[in-house]
MIDOSE-1310 file (N, C-alpha, C; in nm, 2 decimals, decimal comma, always signed):
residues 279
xxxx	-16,90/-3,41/+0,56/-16,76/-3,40/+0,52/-16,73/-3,43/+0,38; -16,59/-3,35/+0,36/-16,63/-3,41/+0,21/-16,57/-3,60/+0,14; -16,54/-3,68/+0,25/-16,51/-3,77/+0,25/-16,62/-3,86/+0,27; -16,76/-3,83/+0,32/-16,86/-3,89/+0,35/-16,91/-3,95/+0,24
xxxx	-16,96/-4,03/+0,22/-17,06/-4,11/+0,15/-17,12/-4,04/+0,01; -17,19/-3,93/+0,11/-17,32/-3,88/+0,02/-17,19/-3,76/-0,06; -17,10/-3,72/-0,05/-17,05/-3,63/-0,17/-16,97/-3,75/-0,23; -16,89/-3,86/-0,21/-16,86/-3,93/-0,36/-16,96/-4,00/-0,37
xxxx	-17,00/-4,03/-0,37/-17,19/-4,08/-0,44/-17,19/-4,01/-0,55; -17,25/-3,86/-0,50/-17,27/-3,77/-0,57/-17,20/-3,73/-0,65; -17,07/-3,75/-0,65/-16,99/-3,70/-0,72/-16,94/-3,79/-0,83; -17,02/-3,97/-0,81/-16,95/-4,04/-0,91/-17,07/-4,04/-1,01
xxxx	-17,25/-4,01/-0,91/-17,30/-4,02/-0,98/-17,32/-3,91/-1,09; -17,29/-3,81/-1,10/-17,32/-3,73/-1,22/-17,25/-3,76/-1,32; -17,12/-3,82/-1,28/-17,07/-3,88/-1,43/-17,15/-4,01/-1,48; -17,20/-4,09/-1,35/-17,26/-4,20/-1,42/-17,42/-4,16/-1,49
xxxx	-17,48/-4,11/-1,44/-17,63/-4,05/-1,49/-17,59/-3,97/-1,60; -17,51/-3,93/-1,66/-17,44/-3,85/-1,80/-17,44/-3,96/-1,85; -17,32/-4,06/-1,84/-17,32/-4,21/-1,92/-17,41/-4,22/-1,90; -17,49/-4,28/-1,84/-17,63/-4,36/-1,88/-17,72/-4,23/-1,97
xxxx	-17,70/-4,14/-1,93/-17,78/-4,05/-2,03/-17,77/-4,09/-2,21; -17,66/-4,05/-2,20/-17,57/-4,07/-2,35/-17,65/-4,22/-2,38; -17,58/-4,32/-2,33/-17,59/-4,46/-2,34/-17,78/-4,53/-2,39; -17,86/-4,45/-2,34/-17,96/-4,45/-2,33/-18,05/-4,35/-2,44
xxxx	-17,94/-4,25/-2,48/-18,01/-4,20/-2,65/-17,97/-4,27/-2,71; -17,85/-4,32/-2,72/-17,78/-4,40/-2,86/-17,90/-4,54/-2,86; -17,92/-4,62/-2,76/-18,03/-4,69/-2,77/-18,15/-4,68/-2,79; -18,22/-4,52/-2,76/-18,32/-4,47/-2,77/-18,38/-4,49/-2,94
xxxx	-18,27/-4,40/-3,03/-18,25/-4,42/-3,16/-18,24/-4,53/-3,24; -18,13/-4,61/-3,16/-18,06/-4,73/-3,22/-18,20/-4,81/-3,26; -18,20/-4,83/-3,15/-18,26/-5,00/-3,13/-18,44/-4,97/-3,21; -18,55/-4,85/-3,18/-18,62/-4,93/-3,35/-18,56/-4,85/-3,47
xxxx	-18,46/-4,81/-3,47/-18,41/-4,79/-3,62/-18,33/-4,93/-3,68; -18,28/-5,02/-3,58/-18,28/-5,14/-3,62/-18,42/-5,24/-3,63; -18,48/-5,24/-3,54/-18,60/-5,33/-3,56/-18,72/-5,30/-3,61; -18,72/-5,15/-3,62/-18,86/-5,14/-3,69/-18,88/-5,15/-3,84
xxxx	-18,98/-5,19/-3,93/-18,99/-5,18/-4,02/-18,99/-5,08/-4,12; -19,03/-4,98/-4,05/-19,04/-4,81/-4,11/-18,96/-4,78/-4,14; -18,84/-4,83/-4,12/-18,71/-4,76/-4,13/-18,64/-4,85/-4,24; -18,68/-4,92/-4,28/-18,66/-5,03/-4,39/-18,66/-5,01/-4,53
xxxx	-18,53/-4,96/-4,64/-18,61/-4,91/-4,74/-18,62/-5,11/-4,82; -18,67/-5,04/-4,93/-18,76/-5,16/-4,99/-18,61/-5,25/-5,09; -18,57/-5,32/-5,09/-18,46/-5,42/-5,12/-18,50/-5,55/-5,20; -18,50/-5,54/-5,35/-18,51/-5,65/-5,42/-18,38/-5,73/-5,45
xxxx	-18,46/-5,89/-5,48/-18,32/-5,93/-5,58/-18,26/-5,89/-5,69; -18,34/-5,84/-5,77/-18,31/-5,74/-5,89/-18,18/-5,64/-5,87; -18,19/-5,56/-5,73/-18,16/-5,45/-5,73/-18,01/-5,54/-5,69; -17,98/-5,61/-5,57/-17,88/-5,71/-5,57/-17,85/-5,72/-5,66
xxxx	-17,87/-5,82/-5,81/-17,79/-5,90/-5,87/-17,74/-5,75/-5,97; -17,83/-5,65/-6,01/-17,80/-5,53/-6,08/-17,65/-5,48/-6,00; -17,65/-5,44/-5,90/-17,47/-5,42/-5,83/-17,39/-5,53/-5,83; -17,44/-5,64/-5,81/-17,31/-5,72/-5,82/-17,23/-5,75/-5,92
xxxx	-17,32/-5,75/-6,08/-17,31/-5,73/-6,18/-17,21/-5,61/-6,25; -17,25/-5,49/-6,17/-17,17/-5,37/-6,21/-17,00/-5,41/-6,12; -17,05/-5,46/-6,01/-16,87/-5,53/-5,93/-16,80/-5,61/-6,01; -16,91/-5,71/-6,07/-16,84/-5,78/-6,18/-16,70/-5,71/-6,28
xxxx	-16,86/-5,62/-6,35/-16,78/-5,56/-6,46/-16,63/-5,48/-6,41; -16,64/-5,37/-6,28/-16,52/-5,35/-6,29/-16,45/-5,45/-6,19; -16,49/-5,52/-6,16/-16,32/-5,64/-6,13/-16,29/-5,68/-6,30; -16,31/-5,72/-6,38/-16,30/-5,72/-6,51/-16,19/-5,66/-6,53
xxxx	-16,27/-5,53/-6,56/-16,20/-5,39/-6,60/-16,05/-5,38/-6,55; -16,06/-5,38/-6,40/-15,93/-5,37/-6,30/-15,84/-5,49/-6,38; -15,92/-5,63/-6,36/-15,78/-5,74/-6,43/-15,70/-5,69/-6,59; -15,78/-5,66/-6,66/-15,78/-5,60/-6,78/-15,65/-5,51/-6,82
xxxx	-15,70/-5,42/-6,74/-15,59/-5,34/-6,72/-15,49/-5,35/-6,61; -15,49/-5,45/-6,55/-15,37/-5,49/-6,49/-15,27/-5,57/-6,55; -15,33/-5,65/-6,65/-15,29/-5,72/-6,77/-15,19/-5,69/-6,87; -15,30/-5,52/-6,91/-15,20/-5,43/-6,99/-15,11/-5,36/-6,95
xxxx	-15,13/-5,38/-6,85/-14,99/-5,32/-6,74/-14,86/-5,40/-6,74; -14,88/-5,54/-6,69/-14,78/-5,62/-6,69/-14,75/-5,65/-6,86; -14,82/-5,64/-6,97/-14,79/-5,67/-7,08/-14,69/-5,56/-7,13; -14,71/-5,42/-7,08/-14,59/-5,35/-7,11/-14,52/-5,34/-7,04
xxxx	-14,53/-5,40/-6,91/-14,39/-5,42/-6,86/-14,28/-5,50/-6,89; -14,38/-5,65/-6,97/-14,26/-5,74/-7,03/-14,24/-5,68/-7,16; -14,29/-5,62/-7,22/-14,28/-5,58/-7,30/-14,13/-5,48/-7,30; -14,10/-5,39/-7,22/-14,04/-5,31/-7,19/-13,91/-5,37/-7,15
xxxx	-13,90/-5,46/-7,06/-13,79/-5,55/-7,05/-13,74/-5,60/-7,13; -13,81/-5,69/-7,26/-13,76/-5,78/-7,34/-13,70/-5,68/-7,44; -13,74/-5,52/-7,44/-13,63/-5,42/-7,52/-13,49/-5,36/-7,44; -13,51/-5,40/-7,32/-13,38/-5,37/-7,27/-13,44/-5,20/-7,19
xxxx	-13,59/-5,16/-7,17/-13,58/-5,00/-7,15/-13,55/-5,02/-7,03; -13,58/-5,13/-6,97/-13,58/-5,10/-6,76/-13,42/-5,12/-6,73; -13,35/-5,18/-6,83/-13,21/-5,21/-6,75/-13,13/-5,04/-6,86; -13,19/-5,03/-6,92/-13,09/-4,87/-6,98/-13,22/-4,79/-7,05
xxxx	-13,23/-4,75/-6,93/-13,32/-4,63/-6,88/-13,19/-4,53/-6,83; -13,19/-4,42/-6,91/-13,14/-4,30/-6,89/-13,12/-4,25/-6,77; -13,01/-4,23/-6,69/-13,08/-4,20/-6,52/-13,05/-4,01/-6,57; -13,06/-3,97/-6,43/-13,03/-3,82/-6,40/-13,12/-3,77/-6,50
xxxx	-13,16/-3,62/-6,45/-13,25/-3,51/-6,48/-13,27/-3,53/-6,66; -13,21/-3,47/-6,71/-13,22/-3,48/-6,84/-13,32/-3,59/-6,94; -13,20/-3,75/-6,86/-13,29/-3,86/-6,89/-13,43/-3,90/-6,90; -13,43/-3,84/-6,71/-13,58/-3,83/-6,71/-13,66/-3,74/-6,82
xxxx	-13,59/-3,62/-6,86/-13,69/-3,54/-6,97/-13,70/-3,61/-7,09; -13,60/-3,67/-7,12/-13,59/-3,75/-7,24/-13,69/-3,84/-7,23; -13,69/-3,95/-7,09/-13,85/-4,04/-7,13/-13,95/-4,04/-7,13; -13,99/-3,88/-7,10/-14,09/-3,80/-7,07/-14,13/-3,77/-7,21
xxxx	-14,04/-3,65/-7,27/-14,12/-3,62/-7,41/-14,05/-3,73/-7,52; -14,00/-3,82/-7,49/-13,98/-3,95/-7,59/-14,10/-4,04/-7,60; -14,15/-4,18/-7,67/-14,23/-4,24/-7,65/-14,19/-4,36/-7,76; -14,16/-4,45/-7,74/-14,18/-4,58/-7,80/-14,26/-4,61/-7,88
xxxx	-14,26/-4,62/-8,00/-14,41/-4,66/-8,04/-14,48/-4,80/-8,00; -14,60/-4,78/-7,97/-14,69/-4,91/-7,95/-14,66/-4,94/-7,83; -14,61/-4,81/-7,73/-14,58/-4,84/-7,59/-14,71/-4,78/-7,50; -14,78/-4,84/-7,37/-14,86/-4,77/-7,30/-14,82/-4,66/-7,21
xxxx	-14,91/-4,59/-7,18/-14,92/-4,45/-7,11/-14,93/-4,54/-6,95; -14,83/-4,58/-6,91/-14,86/-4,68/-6,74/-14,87/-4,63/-6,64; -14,88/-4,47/-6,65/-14,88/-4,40/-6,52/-15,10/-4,36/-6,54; -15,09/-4,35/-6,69/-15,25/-4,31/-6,70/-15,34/-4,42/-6,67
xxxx	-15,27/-4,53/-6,70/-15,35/-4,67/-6,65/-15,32/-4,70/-6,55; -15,26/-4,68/-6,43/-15,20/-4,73/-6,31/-15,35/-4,61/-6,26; -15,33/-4,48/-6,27/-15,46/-4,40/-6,23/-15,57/-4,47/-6,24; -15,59/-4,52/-6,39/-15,75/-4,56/-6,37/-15,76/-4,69/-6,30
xxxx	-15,67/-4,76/-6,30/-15,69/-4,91/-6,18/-15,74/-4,84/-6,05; -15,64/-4,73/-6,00/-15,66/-4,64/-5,86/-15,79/-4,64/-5,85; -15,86/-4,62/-5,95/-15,98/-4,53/-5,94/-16,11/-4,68/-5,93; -16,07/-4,69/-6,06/-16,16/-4,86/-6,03/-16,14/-4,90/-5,88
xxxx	-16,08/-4,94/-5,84/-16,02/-5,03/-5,71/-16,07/-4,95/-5,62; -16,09/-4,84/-5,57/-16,19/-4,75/-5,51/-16,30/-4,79/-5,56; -16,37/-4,74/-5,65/-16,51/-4,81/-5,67/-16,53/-4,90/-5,63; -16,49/-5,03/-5,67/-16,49/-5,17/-5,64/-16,50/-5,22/-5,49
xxxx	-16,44/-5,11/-5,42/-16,45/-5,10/-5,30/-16,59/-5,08/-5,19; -16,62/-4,96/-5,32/-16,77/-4,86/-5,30/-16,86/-5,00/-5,27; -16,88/-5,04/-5,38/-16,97/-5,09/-5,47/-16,98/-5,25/-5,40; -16,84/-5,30/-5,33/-16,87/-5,38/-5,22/-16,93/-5,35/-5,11
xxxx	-16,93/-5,27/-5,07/-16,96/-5,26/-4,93/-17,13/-5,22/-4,91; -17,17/-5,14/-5,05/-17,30/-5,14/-5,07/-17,35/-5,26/-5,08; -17,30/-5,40/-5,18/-17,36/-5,46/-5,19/-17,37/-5,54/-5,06; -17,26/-5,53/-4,97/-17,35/-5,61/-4,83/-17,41/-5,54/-4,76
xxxx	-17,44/-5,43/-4,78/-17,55/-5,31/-4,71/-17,66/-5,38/-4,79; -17,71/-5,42/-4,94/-17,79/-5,45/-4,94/-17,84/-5,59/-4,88; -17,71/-5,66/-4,90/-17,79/-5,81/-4,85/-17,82/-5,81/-4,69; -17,74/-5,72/-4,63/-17,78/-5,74/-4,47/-17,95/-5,62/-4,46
xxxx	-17,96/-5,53/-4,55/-18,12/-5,51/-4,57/-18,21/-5,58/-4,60; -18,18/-5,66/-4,67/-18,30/-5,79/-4,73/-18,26/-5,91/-4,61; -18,19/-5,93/-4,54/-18,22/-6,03/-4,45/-18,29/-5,94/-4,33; -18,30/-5,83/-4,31/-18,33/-5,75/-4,19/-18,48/-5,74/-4,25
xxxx	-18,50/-5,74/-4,41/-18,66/-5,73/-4,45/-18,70/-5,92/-4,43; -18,66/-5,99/-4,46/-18,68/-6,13/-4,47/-18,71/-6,16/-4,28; -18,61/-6,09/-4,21/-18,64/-6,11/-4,03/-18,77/-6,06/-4,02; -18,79/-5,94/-4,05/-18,89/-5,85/-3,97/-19,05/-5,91/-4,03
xxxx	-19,04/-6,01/-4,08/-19,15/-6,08/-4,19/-19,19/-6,18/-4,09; -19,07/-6,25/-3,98/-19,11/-6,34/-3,92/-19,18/-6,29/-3,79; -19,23/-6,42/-3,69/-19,30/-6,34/-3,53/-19,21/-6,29/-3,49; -19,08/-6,36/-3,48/-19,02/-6,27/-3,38/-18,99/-6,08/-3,45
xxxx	-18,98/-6,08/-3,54/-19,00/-5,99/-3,62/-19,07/-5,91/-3,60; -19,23/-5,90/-3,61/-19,33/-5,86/-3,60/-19,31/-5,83/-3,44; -19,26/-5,90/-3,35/-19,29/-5,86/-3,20/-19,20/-5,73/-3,17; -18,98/-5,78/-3,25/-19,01/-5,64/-3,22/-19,04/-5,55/-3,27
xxxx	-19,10/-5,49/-3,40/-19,18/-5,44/-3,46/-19,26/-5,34/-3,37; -19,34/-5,45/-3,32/-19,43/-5,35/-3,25/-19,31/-5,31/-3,12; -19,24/-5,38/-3,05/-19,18/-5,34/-2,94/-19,10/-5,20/-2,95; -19,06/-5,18/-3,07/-18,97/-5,05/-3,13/-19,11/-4,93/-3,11
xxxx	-19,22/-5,02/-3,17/-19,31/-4,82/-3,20/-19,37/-4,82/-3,03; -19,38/-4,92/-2,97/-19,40/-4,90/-2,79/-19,30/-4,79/-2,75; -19,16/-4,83/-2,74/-19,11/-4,75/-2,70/-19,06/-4,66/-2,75; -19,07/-4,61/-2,86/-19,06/-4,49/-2,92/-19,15/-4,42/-2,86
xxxx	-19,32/-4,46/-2,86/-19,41/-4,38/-2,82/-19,39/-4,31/-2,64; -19,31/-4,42/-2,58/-19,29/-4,46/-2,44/-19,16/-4,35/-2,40; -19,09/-4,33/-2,51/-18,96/-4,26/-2,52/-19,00/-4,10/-2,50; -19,08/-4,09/-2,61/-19,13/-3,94/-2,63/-19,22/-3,91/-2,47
xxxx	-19,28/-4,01/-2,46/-19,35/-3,94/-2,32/-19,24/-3,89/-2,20; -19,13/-3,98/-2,24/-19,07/-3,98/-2,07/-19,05/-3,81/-2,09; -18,95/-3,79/-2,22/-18,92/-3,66/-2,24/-19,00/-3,56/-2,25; -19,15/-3,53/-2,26/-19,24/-3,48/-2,22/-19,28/-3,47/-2,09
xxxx	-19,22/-3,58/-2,04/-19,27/-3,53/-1,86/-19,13/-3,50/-1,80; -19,04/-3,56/-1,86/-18,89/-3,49/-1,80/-18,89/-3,34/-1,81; -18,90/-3,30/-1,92/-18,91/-3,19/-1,90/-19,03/-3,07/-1,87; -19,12/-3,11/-1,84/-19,23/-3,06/-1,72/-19,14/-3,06/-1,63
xxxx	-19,09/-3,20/-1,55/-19,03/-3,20/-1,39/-18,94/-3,06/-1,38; -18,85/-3,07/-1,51/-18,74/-3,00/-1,51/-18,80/-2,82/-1,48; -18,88/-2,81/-1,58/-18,95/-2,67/-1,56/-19,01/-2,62/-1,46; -19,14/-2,72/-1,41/-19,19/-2,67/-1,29/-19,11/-2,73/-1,14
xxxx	-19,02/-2,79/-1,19/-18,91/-2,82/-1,05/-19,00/-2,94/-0,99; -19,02/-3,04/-1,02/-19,13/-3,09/-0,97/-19,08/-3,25/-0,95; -19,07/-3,33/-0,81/-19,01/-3,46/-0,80/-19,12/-3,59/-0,81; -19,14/-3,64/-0,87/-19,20/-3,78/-0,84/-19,26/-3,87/-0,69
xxxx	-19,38/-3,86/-0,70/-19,36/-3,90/-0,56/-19,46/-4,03/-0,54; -19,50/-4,09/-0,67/-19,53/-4,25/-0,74/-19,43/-4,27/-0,83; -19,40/-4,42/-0,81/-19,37/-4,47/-0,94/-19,41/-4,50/-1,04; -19,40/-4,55/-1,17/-19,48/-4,56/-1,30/-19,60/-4,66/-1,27
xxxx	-19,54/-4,78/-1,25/-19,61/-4,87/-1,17/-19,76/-4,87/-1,12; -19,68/-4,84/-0,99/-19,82/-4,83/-0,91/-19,93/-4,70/-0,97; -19,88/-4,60/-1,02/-19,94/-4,52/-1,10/-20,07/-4,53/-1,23; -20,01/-4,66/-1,30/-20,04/-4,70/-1,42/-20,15/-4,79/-1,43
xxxx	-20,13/-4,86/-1,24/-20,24/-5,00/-1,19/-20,32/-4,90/-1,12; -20,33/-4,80/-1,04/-20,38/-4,69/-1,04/-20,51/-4,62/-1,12; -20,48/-4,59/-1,26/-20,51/-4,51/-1,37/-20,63/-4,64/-1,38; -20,60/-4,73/-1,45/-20,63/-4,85/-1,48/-20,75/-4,87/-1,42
xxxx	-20,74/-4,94/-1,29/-20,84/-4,93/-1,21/-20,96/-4,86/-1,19; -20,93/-4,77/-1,18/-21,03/-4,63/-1,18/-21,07/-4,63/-1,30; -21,01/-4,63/-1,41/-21,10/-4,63/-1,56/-21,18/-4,76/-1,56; -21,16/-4,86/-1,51/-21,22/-4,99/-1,53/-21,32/-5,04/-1,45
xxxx	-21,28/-4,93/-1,32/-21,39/-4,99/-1,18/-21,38/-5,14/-1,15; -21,26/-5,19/-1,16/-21,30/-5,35/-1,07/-21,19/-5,32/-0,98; -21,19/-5,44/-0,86/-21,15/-5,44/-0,74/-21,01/-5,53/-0,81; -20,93/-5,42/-0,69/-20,77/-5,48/-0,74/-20,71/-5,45/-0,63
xxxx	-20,58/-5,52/-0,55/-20,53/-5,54/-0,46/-20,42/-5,44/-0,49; -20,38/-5,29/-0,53/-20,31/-5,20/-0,59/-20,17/-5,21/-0,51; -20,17/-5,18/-0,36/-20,05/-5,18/-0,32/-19,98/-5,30/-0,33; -20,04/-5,43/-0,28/-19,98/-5,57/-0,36/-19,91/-5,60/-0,46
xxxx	-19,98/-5,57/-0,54/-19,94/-5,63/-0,70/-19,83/-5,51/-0,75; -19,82/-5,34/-0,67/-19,78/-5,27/-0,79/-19,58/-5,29/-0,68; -19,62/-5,34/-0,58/-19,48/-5,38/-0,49/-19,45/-5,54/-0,63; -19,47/-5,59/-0,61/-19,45/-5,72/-0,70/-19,39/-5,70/-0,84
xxxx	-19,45/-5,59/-0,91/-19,44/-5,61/-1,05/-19,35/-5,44/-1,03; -19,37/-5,38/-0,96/-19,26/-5,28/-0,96/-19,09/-5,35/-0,93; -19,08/-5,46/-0,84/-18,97/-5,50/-0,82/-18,90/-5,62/-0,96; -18,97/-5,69/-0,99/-19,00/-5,75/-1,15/-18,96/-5,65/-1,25
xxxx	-18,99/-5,54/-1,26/-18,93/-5,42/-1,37/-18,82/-5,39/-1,30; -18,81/-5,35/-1,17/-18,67/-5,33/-1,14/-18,56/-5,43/-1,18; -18,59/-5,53/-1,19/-18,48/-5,63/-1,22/-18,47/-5,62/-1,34; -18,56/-5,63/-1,43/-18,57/-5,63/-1,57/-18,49/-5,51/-1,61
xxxx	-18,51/-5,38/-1,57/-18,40/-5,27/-1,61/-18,30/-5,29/-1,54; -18,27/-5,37/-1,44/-18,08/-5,35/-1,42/-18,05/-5,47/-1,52; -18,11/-5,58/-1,53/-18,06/-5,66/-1,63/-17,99/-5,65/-1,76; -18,15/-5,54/-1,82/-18,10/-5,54/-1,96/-18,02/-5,43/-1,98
xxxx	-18,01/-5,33/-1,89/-17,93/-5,22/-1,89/-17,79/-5,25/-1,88; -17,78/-5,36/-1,76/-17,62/-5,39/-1,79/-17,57/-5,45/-1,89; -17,68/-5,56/-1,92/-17,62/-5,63/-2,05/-17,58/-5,56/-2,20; -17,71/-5,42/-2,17/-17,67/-5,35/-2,29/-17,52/-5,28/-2,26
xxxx	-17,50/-5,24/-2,16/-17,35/-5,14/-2,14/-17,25/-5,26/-2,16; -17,28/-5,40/-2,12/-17,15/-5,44/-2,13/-17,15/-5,51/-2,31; -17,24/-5,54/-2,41/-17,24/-5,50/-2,47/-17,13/-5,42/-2,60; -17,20/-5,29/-2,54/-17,16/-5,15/-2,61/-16,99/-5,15/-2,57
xxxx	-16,97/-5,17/-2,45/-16,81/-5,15/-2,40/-16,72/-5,27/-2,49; -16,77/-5,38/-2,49/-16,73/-5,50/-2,52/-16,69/-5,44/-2,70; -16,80/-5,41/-2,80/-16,74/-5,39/-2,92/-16,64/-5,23/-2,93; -16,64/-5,16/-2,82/-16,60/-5,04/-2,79/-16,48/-5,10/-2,76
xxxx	-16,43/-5,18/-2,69/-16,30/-5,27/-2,66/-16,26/-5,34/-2,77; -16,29/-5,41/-2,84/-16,27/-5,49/-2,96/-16,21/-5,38/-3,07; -16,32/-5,26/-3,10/-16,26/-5,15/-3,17/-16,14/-5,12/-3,15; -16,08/-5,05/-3,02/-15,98/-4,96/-3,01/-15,84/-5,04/-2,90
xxxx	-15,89/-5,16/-2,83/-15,77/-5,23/-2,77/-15,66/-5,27/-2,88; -15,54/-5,29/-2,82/-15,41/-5,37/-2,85/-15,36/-5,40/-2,73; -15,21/-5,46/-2,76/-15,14/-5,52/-2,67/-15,12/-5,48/-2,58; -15,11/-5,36/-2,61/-15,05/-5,23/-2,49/-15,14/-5,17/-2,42
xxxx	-15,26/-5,14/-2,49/-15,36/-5,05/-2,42/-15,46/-5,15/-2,35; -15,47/-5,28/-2,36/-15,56/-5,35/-2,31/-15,58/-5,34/-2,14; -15,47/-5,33/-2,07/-15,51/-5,33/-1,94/-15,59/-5,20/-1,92; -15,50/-5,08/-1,99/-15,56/-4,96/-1,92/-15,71/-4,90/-2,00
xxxx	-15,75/-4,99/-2,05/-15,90/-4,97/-2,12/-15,95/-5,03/-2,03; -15,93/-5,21/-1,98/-16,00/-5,28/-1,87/-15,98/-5,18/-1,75; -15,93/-5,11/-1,68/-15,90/-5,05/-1,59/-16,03/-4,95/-1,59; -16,03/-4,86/-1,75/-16,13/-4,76/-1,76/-16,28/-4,83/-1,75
xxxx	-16,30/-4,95/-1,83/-16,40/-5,04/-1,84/-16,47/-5,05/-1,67; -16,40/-5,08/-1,58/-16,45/-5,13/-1,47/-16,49/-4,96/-1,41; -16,38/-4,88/-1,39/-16,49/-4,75/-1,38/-16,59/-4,73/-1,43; -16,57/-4,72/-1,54/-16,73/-4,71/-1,56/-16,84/-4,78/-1,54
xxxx	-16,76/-4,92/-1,53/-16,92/-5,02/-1,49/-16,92/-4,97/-1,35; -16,85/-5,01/-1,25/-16,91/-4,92/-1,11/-16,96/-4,80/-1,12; -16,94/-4,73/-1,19/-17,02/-4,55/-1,21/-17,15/-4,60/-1,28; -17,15/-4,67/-1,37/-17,31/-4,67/-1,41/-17,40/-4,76/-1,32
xxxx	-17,32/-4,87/-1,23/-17,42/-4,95/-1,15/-17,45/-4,85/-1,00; -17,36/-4,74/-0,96/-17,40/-4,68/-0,88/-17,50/-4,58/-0,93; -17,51/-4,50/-1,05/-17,57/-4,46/-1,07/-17,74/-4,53/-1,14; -17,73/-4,63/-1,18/-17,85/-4,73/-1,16/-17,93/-4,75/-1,05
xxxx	-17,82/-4,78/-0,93/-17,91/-4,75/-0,84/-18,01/-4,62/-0,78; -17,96/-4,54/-0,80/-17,97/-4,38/-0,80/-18,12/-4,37/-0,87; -18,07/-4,36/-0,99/-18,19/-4,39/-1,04/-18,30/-4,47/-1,06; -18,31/-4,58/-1,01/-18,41/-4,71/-1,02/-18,49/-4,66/-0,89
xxxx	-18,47/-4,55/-0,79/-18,56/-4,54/-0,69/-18,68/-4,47/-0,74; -18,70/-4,41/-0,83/-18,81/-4,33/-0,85/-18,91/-4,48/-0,95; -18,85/-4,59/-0,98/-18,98/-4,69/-0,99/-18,98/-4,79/-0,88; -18,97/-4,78/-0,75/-18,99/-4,83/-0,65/-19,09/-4,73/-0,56
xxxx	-19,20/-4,81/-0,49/-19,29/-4,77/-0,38/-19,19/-4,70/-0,31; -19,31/-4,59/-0,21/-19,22/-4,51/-0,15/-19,15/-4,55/+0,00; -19,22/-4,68/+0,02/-19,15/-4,74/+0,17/-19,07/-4,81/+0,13; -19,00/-4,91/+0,01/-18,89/-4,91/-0,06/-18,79/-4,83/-0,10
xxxx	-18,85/-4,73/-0,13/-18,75/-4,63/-0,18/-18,67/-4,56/-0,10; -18,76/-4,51/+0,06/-18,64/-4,48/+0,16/-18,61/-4,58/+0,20; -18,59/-4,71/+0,19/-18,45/-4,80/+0,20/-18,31/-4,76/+0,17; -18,30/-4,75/+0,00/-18,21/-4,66/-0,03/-18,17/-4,54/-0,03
xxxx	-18,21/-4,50/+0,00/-18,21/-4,28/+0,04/-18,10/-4,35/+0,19; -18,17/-4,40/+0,28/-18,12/-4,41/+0,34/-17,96/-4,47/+0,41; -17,95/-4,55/+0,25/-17,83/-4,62/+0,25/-17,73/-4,50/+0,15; -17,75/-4,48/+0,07/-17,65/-4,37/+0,00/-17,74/-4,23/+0,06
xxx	-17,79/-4,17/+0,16/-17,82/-4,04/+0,16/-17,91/-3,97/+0,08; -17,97/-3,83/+0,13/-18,00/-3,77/+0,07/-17,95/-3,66/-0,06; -17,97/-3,76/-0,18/-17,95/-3,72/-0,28/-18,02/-3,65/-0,38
């Protein structure tokens, strides 16, 4: 029926396995383009104190000529031009091709402050692009550094495979019918020839990774939602973001489940088949 179980299941999970799709490249990419070092370009102090230096000069610049600004503005008042200033059309042509002598151009210098003040802008924001690259070079120098270092090129390497065998499944239509797991203690074995308790150990350390991916999976969604909430809430929209928030977190934990059955043994796994259906 269409009120049964197995069609809203099914029907919340494709939107959840899309989010987790999405959610799951952006981390795919993210996460060693943050930690790896290859991605690191090279960041001196030189190169630092060289921009901040150029920020110097135009904050300088900007006061300078904000100086000469105000200087002919008092300037301008103590002759009386701002209180008999010519009004109506004409006038205006009159203060246009008129000029004071030893008076500034304040519309030409009001531009170049414009323009400075943008740069200044530029030229900040780079320079904490550099300093947050040299503390990301100074991290990645440490162990914890180095671990995730390597943890980024694992799963990069680990990333490219899944999508190499995803898409086999996808082509030859083809379902899983081990998990990675017991697969991998499997492989192992057989290349190594010693005696290993396989069904044992790959139940044990298959349920251990299961927890480990709902863990860090949710922590990463709630995470992502949390500065995704910070971004775009106010006064008004805050309930009905928390409202959308909690959909989604139930659509990706139902869809977690959904998907965490293919690294579970297969006398575990129809546990849940059997509790949400054949899906």
């Amino acid at each position: 029926g269409i009120l049964s179980i197995e069609q809203l299941i099914s029907r919340v999970g494709v939107i959840g396995v899309t989010l987790m799709a999405l959610l799951s490249g952006f981390g795919a990419v993210n996460c060693p383009y943050t930690y790896m070092s290859y991605f690191l370009r090279n960041v001196t102090d030189a190169d630092i104190l060289a921009l901040e230096r150029r920020l110097l000069q135009t904050m300088d610049m900007i006061v300078s000529k904000k100086k000469r600004i105000a200087v002919a503005h008092r300037t301008m008042f103590q002759r009386g031009e701002v209180h008999n200033r010519p009004t109506g059309f004409w006038g205006m042509i009159k203060s246009v091709t008129t000029s004071v002598p030893g008076s500034e151009n304040l519309s030409l210098i009001q531009q170049e402050v414009d323009a400075l003040e943008e740069l200044s802008r530029q030229l900040f924001l780079e320079t904490a692009d550099l300093h947050a690259t040299k503390e990301r070079i100074e991290y990645s120098k440490t162990f914890q550094g180095k671990y995730f270092n390597f943890l980024g090129y694992f799963f990069s390497i680990y990333c490219v495979w899944k999508i190499f065998m995803a898409t086999i499944n996808i082509v030859f239509d083809r379902v899983g019918k081990t998990d990675p797991v017991t697969r991998g203690i499997e492989i192992t074995v057989n290349y190594l020839g010693i005696q290993f308790d396989v069904k044992f150990w790959s139940q044990h350390i298959s349920f251990i990774l299961v927890g480990i991916i709902i863990v860090t999976s949710i922590r990463g969604l709630l995470i992502t939602l949390t500065k995704f909430f910070y971004a775009i809430s106010s006064s008004k929209s805050s309930n009905v973001i928390v409202l959308l928030l909690a959909q989604i977190m139930g659509m990706y934990f139902v869809s977690s489940v959904l998907l965490i059955r293919m690294s579970m043994p297969p006398e575990y796994r129809t546990i849940i088949t059997e509790v949400l259906g054949e899906l």
